[in-house]
C-alpha positions as CSV (number, residue, x, y, z in Angstrom):
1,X,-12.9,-7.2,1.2
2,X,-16.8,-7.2,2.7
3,X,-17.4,-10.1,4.2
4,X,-20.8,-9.5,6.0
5,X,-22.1,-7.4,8.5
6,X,-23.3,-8.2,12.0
7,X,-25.8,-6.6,14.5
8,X,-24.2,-5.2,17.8
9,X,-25.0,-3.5,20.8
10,X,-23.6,-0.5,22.9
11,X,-24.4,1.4,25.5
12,X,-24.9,5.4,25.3
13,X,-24.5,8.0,28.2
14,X,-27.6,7.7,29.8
15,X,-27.1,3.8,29.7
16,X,-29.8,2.9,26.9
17,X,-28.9,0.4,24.4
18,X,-28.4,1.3,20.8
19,X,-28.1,-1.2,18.0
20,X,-25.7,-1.1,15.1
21,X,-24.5,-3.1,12.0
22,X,-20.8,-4.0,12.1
23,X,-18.9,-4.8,8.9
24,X,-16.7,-7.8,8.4
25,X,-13.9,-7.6,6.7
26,X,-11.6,-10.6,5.0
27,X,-7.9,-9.5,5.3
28,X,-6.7,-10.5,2.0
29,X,-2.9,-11.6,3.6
30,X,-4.0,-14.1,6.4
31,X,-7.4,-14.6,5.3
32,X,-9.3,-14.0,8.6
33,X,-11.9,-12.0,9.5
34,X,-12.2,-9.1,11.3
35,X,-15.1,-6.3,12.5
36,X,-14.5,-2.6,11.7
37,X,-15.3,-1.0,14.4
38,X,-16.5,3.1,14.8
39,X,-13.8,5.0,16.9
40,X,-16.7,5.6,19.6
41,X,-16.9,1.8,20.2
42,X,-14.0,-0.5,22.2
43,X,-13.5,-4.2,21.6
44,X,-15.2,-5.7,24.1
45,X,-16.5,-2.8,25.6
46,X,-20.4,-2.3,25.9
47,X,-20.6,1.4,27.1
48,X,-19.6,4.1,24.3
49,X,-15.8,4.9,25.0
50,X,-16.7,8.6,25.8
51,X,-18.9,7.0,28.5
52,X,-15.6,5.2,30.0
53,X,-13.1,7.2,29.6
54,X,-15.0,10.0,31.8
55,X,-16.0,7.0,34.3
56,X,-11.7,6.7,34.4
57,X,-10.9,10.0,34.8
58,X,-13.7,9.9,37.9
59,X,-15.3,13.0,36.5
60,X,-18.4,14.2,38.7
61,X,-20.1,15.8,35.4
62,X,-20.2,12.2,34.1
63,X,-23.4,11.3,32.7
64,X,-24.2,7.7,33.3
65,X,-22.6,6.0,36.7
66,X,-21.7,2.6,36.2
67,X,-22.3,0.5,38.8
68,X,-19.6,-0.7,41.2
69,X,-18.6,-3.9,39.6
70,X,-18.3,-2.7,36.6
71,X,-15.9,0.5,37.1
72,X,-13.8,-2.2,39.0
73,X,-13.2,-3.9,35.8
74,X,-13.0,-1.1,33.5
75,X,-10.0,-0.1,35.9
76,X,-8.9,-3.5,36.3
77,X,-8.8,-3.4,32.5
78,X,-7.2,-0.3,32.1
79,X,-4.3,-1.1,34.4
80,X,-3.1,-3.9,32.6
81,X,-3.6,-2.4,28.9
82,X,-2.2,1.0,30.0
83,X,1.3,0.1,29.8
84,X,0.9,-1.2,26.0
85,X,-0.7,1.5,24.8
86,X,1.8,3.7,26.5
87,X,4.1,1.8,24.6
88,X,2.3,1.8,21.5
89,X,2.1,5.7,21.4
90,X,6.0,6.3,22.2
91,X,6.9,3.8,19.4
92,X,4.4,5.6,17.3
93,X,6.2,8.9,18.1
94,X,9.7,7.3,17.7
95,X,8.8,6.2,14.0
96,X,7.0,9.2,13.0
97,X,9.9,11.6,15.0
98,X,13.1,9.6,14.5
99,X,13.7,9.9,17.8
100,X,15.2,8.2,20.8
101,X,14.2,10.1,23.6
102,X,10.1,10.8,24.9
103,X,9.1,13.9,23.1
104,X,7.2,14.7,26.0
105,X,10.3,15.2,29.1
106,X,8.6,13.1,32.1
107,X,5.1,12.8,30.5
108,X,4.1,9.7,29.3
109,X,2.6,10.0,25.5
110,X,-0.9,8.4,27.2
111,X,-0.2,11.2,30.6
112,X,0.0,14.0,28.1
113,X,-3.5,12.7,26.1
114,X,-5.6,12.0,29.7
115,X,-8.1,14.6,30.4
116,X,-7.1,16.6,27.6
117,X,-10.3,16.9,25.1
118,X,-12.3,13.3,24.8
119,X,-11.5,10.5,22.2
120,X,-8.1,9.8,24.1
121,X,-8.8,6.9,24.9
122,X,-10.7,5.4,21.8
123,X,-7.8,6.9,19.7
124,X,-5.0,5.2,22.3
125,X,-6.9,1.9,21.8
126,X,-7.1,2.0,17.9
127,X,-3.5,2.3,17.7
128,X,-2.5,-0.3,20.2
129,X,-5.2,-2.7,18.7
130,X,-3.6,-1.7,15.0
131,X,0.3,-2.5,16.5
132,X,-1.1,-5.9,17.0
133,X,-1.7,-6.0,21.1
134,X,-4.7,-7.3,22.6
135,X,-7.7,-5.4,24.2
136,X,-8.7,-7.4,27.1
137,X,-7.7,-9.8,29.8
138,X,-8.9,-13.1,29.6
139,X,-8.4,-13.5,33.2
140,X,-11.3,-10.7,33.6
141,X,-13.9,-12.3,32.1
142,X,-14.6,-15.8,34.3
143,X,-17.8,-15.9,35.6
144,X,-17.7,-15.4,39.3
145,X,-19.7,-18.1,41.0
């Protein structure tokens, strides 16, 4: 059920900021409420996911270069949620496949999506978010005196 909406800002390619209304939903089980989200957007993320999942992948025809601090965490980031949504994806593939074995030989399921067509890694992060494992790392977000 609509809740409200809220205003909230992202980053594009070319680093300008864009503005855009968020709904909130009321889960009607548990009662609390949640944002929904476009694909193109992370939680907690204020660049476009396009924008830093080609910053990952260190691709030289990126368009906007983050500066140094950031990419640090964005890695730092990735590192630690890489493992869950690897794990996300193989129970995904278990479930759907009935099987238990990796469908892809020595591939990871998040190997075999990397650098292969964008949306990888908004998709990845949908489903790990969905399978009910956080998006960031507390840890990452102290303010650094």
């Amino acid at each position: 059920m609509v809740h409200s909406t809220v205003r909230r800002h992202y980053r594009t390619e070319d680093g300008k900021k864009q503005w855009i209304r968020i709904r909130r939903l009321r889960c009607k089980e548990c009662r609390k409420i949640h944002r929904q989200l476009p694909d193109a957007i992370l939680p907690y993320k204020h660049y476009l996911a396009e924008v830093i999942e080609e910053a990952l992948e260190s691709r030289e025809d990126a368009p906007v270069e983050p500066d140094a601090r950031t990419l640090e965490r964005w890695r730092k980031w990735f590192t630690w949620v890489r493992a869950i949504m690897e794990a996300v994806l193989l129970s995904i593939q278990i479930q759907a496949m009935g099987l238990l074995q990796k469908l892809y030989g020595d591939e990871t399921p998040l190997a075999a999506r990397c650098g292969k067509g964008g949306g990888w890694l908004a998709d990845s992060m949908r489903k790990s978010i969905n399978a009910g494992y956080p998006a960031y790392i507390p840890s990452l977000h102290v303010v650094r005196g």
